[in-house]
VEXDO-779088 format. One record per residue (C-alpha): residue number from 1; residue in one letter; x, y, z. Coordinates in steps of 0.05 Angstrom, whole numbers, plus 5000, padded with zeros to 4 digits. Layout:
<rs>
 resi resn east north   up
  NUM    A    X     Y    Z
...
</rs>
This chain:
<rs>
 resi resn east north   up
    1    X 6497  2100 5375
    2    X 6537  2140 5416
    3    X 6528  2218 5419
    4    X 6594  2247 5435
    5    X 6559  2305 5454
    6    X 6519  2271 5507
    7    X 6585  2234 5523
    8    X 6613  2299 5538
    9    X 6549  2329 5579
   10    X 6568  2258 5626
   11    X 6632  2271 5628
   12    X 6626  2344 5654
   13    X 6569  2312 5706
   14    X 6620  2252 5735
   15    X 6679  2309 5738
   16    X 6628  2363 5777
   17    X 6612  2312 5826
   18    X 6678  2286 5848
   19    X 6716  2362 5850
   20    X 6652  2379 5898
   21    X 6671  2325 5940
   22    X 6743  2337 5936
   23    X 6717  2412 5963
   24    X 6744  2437 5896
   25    X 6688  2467 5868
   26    X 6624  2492 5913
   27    X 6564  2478 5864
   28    X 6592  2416 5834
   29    X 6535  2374 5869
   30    X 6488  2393 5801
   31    X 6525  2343 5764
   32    X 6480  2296 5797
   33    X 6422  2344 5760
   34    X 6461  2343 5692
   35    X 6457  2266 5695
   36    X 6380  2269 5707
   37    X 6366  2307 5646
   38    X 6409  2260 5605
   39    X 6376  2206 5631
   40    X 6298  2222 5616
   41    X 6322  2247 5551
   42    X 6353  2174 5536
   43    X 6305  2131 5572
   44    X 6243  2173 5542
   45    X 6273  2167 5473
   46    X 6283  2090 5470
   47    X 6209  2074 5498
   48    X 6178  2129 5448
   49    X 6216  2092 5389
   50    X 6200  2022 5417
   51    X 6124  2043 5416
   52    X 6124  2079 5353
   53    X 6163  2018 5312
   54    X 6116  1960 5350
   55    X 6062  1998 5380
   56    X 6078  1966 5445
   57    X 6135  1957 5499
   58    X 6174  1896 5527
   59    X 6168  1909 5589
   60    X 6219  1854 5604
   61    X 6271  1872 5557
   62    X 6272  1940 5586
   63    X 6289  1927 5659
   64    X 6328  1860 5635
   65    X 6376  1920 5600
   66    X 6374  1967 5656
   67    X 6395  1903 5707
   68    X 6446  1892 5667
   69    X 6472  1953 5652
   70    X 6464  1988 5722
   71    X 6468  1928 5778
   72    X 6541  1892 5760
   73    X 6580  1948 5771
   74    X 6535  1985 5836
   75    X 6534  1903 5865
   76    X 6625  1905 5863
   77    X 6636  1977 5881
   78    X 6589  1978 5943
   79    X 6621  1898 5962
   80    X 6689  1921 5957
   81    X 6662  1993 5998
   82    X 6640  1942 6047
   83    X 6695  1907 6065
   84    X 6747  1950 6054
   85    X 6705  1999 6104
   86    X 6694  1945 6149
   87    X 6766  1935 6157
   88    X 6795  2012 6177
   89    X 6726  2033 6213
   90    X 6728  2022 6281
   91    X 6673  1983 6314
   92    X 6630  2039 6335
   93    X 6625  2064 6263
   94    X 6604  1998 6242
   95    X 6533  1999 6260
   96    X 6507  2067 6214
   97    X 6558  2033 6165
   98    X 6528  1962 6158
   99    X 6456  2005 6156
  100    X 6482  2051 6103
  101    X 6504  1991 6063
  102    X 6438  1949 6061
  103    X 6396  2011 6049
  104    X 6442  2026 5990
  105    X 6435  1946 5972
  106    X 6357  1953 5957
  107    X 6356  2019 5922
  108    X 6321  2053 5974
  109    X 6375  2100 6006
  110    X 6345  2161 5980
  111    X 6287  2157 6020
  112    X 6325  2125 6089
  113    X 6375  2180 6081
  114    X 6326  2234 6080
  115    X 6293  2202 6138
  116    X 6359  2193 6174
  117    X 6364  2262 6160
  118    X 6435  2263 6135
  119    X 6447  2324 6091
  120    X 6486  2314 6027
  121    X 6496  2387 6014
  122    X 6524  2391 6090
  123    X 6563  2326 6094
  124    X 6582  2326 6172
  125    X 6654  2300 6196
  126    X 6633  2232 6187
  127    X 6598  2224 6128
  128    X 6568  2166 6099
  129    X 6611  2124 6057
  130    X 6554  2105 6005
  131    X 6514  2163 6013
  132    X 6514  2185 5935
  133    X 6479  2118 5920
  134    X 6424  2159 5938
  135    X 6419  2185 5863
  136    X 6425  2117 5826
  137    X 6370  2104 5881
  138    X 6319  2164 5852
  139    X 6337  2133 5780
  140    X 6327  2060 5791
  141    X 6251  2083 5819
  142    X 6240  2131 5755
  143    X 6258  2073 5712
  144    X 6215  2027 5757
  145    X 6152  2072 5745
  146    X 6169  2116 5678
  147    X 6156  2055 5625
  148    X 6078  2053 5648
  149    X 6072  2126 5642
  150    X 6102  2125 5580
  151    X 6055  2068 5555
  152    X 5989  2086 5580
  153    X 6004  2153 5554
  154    X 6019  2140 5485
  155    X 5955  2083 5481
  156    X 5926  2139 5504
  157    X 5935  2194 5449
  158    X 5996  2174 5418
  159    X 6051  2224 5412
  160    X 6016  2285 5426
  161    X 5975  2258 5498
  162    X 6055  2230 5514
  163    X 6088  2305 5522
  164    X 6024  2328 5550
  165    X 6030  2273 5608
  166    X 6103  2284 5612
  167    X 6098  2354 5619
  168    X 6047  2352 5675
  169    X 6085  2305 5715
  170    X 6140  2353 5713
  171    X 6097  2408 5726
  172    X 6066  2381 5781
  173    X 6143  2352 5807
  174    X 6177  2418 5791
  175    X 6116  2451 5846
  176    X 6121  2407 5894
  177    X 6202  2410 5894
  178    X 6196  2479 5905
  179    X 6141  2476 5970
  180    X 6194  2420 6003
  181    X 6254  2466 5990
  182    X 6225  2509 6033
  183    X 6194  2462 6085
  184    X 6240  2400 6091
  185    X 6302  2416 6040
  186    X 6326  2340 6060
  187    X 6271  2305 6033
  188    X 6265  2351 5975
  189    X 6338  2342 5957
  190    X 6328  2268 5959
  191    X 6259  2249 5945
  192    X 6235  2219 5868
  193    X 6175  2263 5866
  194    X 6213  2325 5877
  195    X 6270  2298 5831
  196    X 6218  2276 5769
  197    X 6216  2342 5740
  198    X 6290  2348 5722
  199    X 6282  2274 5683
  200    X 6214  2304 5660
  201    X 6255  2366 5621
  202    X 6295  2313 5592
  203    X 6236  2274 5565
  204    X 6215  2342 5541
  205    X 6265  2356 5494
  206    X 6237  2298 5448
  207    X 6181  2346 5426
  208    X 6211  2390 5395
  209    X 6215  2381 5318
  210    X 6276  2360 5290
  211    X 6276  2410 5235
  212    X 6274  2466 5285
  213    X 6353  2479 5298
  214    X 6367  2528 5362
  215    X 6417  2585 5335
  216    X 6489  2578 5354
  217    X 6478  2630 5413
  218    X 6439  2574 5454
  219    X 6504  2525 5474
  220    X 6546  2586 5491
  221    X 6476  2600 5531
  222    X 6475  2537 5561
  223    X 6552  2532 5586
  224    X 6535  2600 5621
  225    X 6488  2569 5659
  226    X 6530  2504 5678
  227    X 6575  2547 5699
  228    X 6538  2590 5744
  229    X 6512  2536 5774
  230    X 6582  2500 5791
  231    X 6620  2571 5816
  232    X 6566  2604 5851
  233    X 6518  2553 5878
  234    X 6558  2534 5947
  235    X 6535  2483 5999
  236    X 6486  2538 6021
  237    X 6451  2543 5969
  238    X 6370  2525 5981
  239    X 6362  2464 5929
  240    X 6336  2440 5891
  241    X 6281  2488 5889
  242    X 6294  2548 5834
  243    X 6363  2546 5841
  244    X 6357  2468 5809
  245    X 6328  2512 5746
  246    X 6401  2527 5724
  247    X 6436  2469 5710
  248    X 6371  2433 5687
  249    X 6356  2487 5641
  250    X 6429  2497 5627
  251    X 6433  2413 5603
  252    X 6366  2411 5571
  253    X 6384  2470 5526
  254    X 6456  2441 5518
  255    X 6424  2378 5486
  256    X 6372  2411 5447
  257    X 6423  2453 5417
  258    X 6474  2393 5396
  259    X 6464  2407 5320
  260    X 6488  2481 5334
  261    X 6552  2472 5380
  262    X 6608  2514 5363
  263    X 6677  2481 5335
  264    X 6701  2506 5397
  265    X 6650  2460 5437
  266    X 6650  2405 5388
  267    X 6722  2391 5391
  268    X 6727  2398 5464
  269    X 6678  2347 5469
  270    X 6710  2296 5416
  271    X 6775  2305 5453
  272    X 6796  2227 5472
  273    X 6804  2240 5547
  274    X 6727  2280 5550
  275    X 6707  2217 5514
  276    X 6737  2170 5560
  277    X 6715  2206 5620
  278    X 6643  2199 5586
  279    X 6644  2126 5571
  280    X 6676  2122 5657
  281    X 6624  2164 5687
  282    X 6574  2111 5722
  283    X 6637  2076 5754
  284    X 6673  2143 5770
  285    X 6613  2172 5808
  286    X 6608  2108 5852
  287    X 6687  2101 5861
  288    X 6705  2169 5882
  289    X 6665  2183 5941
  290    X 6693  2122 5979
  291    X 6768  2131 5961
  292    X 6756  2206 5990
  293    X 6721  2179 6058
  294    X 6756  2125 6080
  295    X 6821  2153 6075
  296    X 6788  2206 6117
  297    X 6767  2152 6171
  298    X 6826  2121 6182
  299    X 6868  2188 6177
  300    X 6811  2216 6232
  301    X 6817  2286 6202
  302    X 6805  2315 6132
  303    X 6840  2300 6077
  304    X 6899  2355 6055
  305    X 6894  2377 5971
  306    X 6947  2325 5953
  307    X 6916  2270 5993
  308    X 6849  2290 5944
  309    X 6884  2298 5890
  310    X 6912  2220 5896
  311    X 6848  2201 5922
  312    X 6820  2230 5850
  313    X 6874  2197 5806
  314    X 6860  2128 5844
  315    X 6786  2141 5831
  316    X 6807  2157 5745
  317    X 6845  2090 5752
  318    X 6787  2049 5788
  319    X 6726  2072 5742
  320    X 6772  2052 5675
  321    X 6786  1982 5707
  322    X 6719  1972 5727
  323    X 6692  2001 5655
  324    X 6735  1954 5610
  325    X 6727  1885 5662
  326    X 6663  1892 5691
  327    X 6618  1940 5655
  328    X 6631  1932 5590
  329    X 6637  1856 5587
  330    X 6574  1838 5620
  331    X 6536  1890 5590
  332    X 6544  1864 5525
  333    X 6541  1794 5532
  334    X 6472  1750 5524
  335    X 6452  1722 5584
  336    X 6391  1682 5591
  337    X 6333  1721 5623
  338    X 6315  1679 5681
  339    X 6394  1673 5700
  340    X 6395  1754 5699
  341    X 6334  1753 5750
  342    X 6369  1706 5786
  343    X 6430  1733 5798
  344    X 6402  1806 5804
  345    X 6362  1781 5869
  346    X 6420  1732 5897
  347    X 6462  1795 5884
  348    X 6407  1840 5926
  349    X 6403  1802 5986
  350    X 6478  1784 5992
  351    X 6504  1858 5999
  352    X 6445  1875 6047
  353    X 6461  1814 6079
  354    X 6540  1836 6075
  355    X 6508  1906 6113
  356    X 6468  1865 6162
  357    X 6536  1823 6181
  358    X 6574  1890 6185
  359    X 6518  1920 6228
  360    X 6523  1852 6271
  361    X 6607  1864 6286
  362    X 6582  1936 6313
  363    X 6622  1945 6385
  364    X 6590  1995 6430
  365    X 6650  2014 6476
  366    X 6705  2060 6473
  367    X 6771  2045 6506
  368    X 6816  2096 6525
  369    X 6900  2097 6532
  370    X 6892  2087 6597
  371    X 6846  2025 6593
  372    X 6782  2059 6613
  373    X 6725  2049 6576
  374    X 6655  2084 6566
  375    X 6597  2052 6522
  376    X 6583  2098 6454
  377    X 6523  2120 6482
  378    X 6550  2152 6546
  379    X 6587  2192 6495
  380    X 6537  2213 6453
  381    X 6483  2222 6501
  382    X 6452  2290 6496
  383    X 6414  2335 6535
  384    X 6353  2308 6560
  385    X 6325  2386 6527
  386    X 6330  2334 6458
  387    X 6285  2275 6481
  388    X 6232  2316 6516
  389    X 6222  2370 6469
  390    X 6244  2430 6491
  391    X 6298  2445 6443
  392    X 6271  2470 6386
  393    X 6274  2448 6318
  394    X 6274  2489 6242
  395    X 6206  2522 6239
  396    X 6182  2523 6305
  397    X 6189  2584 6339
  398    X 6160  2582 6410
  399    X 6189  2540 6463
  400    X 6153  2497 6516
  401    X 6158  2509 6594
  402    X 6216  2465 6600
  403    X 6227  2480 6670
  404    X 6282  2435 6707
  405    X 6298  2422 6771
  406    X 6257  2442 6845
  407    X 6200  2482 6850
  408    X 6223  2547 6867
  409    X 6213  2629 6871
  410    X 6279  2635 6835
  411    X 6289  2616 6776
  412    X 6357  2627 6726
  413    X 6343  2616 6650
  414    X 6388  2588 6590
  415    X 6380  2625 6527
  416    X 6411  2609 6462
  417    X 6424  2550 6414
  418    X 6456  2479 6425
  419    X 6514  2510 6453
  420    X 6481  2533 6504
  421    X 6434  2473 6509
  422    X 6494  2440 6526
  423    X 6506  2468 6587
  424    X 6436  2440 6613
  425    X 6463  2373 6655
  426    X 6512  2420 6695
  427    X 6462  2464 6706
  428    X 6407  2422 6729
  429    X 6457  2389 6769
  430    X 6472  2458 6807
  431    X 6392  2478 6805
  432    X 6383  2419 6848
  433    X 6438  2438 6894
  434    X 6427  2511 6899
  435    X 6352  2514 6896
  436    X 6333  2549 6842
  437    X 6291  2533 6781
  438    X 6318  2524 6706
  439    X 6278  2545 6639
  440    X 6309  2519 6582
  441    X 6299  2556 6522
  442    X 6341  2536 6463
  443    X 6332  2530 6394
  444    X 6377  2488 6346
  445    X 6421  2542 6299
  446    X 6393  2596 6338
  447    X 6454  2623 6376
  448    X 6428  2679 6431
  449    X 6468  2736 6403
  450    X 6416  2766 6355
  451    X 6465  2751 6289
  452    X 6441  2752 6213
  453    X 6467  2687 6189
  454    X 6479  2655 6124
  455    X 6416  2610 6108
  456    X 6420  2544 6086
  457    X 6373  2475 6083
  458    X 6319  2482 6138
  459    X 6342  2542 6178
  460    X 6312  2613 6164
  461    X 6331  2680 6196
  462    X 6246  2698 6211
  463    X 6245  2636 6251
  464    X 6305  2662 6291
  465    X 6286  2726 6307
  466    X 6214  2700 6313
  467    X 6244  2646 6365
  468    X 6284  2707 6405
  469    X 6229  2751 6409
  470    X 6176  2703 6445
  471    X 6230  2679 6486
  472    X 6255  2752 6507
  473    X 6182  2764 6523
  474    X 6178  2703 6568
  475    X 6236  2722 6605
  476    X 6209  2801 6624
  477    X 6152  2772 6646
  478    X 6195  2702 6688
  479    X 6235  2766 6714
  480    X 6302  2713 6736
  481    X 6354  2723 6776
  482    X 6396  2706 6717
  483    X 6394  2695 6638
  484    X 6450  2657 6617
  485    X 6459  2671 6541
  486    X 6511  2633 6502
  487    X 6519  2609 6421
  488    X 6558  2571 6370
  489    X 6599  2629 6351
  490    X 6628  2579 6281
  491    X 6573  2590 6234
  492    X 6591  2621 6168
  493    X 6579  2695 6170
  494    X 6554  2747 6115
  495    X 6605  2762 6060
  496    X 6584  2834 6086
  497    X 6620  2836 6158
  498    X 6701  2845 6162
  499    X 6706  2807 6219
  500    X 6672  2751 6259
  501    X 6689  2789 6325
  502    X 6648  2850 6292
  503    X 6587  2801 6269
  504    X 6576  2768 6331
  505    X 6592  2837 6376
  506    X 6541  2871 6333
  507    X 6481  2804 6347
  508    X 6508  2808 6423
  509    X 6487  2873 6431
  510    X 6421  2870 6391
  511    X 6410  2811 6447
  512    X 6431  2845 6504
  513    X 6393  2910 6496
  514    X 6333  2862 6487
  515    X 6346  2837 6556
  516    X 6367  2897 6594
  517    X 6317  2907 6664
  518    X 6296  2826 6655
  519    X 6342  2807 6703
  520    X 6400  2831 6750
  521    X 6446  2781 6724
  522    X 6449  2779 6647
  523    X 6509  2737 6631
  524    X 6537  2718 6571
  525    X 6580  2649 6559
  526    X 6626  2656 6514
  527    X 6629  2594 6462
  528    X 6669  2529 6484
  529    X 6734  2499 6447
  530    X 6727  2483 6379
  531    X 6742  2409 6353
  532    X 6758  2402 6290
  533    X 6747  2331 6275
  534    X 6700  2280 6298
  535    X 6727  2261 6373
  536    X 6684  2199 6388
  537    X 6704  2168 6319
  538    X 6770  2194 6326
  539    X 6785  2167 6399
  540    X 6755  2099 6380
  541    X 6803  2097 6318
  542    X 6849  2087 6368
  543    X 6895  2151 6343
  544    X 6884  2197 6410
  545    X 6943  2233 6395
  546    X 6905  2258 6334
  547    X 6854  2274 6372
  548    X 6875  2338 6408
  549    X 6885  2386 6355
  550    X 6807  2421 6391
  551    X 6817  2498 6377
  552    X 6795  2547 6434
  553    X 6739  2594 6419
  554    X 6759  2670 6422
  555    X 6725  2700 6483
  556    X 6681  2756 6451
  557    X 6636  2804 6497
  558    X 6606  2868 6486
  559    X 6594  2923 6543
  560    X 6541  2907 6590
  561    X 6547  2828 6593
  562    X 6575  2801 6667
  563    X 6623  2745 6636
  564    X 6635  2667 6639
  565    X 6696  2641 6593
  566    X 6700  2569 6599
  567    X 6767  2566 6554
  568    X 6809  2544 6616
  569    X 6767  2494 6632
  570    X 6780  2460 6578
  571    X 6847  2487 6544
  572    X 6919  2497 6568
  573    X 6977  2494 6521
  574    X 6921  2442 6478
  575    X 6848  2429 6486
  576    X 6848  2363 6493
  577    X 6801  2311 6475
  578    X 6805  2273 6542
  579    X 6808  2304 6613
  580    X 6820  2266 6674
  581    X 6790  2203 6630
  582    X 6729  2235 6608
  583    X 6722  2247 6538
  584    X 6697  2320 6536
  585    X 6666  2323 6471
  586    X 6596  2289 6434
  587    X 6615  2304 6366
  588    X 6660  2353 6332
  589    X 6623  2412 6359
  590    X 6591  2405 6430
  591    X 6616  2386 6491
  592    X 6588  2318 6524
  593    X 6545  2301 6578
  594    X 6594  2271 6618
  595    X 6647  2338 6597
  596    X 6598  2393 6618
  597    X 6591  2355 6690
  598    X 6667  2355 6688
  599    X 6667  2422 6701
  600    X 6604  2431 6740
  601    X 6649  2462 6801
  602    X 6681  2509 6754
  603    X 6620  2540 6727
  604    X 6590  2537 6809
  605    X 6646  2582 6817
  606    X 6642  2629 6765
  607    X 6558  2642 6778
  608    X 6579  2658 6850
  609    X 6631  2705 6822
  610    X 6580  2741 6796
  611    X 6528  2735 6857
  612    X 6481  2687 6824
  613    X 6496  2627 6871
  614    X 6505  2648 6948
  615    X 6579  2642 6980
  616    X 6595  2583 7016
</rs>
């Protein structure tokens, strides 16, 4: 029997998710936690009934339902994902897409994502295009596990020794969630173990008595806290960790307080369209983050508010289709077991095959206008600082010796974050030509200028100013010729500063006073142009007229600093993405190998400017 409250609860979940992708709403990734609760609440209710009628479970039936009920419509979504992304991606996209798509195929994407270390709360310019299978994933392994808890629990103790198991597991979860929020926020955000608590709050509702009725002050209780979760949690937001507590709590209480809603609540929730938008929710959550991203693909930019908004209405029309022609149907009609194994595991292995054939049309080269070409990984080479080490990672807060280039009395250091580490290949370039020794000492989100920035996933301010300090110490102590600070000046700043001119002028100074006597050149670089799409992806779309929309950085420098501004390097009327053939940027943020040696004679200029390199 359906619960229209419940209905409603996954209707609100399905809704949350797709306005946070459409950037609508900043917290609406806790749908994903509303449908958790909902789900051990179900699944924990139907095996405690099962065991209580027959004093045993069909193991079989069970997953025979779930197959059936989850794997028809996740099988024809993530096909027609596949080809349909296989068409408009251009062929150096297709290798991380034909990967994304087999990982998604065997219910495993959770995990490879976290590995992968894609961030769904920081989706980069080029996001995955089945990266929120990474939910059904953590729910397909609770289901695969939960039955024999459930079972060896209740044979057990019955009852009673059930909730006690459940609520250790969740316990022990809800701990464990909270130590890899703090120490790997990917792989707690997408990880079962750290996830089985929220299910576990769900099961958890089923003890308590259903004579004892919550007072009509809980649901208005429990909205609160949905909605403080949706407007307030952003993408910065640490989770799931405490902040998780909210719209679990906020769910859990919603459901255990269903006898007590307000008519207010109760008609809301029997309204035909909150109904409807219940009964579409699995096939809504797995339609609308495709029809957002490949539109964005093809486009090569983001997608403007009524571009979203038909993006959601095609997503509305999509779910319903697939709910009355695929769903429904095949849900409710009696198929043999053996043929639902059968084509469960033929299904499997033909869309990770489908990935594997995508992965296999992959084309590593990039043609330009012009005709010439570069191989993807000349364009998204980095620093060699990446592959030996020396650029530092969240958590780690003392850098190596990292010392590039000849053996020699002087020495010039690069201080900062990736945007300075990506100066290194220029720079080694001219340490080899003008005798003099590099230190690397860069730290990833850790721009030089001494800034208090917004915290989010793995970074933390302590770390930072940890980082700075040993480094600042090294450098008195080196006693260079030069320091060469520079930093991603794009991060979000405090809500507390007016202006990102005064934030960053107030961390330059902090920085520079720090270095003042270490060196008789301390020189500050201001940040490079801006892109503000994906230029690799966008170039090889074939659409570089697209592609040059790069914004230049404002020049910022406070007194004291001798000054390098690399704008005109790389900007006149437009920054554009391509200069005299070489694509100039790696990604949508740093400039590329083969762009910083581009300019290698420009910045030999500038250091002489400022008597670091001798006149020739």
């Amino acid at each position: 029997m359906r619960i229209p409250q419940i209905q409603a609860l996954r209707a609100l979940a399905a809704v949350l998710v797709l306005l946070f992708h459409a950037n609508l709403v900043g917290g609406g990734y806790v749908g994903v936690d509303i449908f958790y609760v909902i789900s051990g609440y179900l699944i924990t209710g139907l095996l405690l009934r099962e065991l209580e009628e027959s004093k045993t479970l069909n193991f079989k039936a069970f997953y025979l339902r779930r197959i059936k009920r989850l794997l028809p419509t996740s099988f024809f979504i993530l096909m027609v994902t596949a080809l349909i992304a296989w068409y408009f991606y251009p062929g150096t996209m297709r290798a991380d897409l034909g990967r994304d798509i087999s990982a998604a195929a065997v219910y495993i994407s959770n995990f490879l994502f976290a590995f992968w270390q894609m961030d769904y709360q920081n989706l980069n310019a080029i996001p995955p295009v089945v990266i929120h299978y990474w939910s059904l994933a953590v729910e397909e392994q609770f289901y695969l596990f939960w039955p024999f808890v459930i079972y060896a629990a209740f044979k057990w103790g019955g009852r009673r020794r059930v909730f006690t198991v459940v609520a250790a597991v969740t316990v022990l979860s809800f701990v464990y969630s909270l130590y890899l929020t703090s120490n790997s926020p990917i792989w707690a955000f997408y990880s079962l173990p750290t996830r089985a608590w929220e299910l576990g709050v769900g099961a958890l509702l089923l003890a308590i008595p259903k004579k004892y009725k919550l007072s009509i002050v809980y649901p208005w209780l429990a909205l609160l806290l949905l909605l403080y979760s949706t407007f307030i949690f952003t993408d910065k937001t640490a989770f799931p960790g405490t902040a998780a507590l909210a719209p679990v709590f906020g769910t859990a209480i919603a459901i255990a307080s269903i006898n007590s809603w307000p008519r207010v609540l109760n008609f809301l929730s029997n309204l035909r369209v909150t109904q409807w938008l219940g009964e579409i929710s699995y096939p809504l959550y797995l339609w609308h983050w495709p029809l957002l991203v490949i539109p964005m693909i093809y486009f090569g930019r983001g997608l403007h508010i009524f571009e979203r908004a038909l993006a959601i209405i095609a997503t509305l029309i999509l779910a319903d289709l697939t709910h009355r022609y695929i769903e429904q149907p095949i849900r409710h009609v009696n198929i043999e077991p053996r043929k639902i194994l059968k084509t469960a595991a033929i299904a499997s292995v033909l869309s990770a095959s489908t990935g594997l054939a995508i992965y296999a049309t992959a084309n590593d080269t990039i043609t330009l206008p012009s005709g010439q070409s570069y191989k993807l990984t000349e364009v998204l080479e980095r620093p060699k600082v990446y592959d030996d080490k020396c650029h530092v990672n969240n958590g780690e807060v003392i850098s190596d010796q990292c010392t590039y280039g000849p053996e020699s009395s002087r020495k010039i250091v690069l201080f900062g974050d990736s945007h300075a580490a990506q100066w290194m290949p220029l720079l080694e370039k001219l340490a080899f030509e003008n005798d003099f020794q590099l230190i690397s000492l860069t730290k990833s989100a850790c721009p030089g200028p001494e800034v208090l920035k917004v915290e989010t996933g793995g970074y933390k301010n302590k770390d930072c100013n940890a980082w700075r300090a040993n480094s600042i110490s090294r450098i008195r102590q080196l006693h260079p010729i030069a320091v060469l600070v520079s930093g991603m000046q794009h991060f979000e700043m405090p809500s507390s500063y007016s202006s990102r001119s005064s934030w960053w002028r107030e961390g330059q100074q902090k920085t520079f006073d720090a270095l003042k006597g270490s060196s008789p050149h301390i020189i500050y670089i201001s940040d490079t142009p801006h892109p503000l799409r994906d230029i690799p992806s966008c170039i090889a779309s074939g659409r570089l007229d697209k592609c040059n929309s790069t914004e230049p950085s404002t020049a910022i420098f406070t007194p004291g600093w001798q000054q390098i501004d690399p704008t005109s390097w790389f900007c006149t009327d437009t920054c554009p993405a391509v200069i005299d053939g070489v694509i100039v940027y790696r990604d949508s943020s740093h400039i590329s190998v083969l762009g910083s040696k581009l300019v290698a004679t420009d910045m030999s200029n500038a250091l002489r400017r400022l008597g670091v390199l001798a006149s020739k």
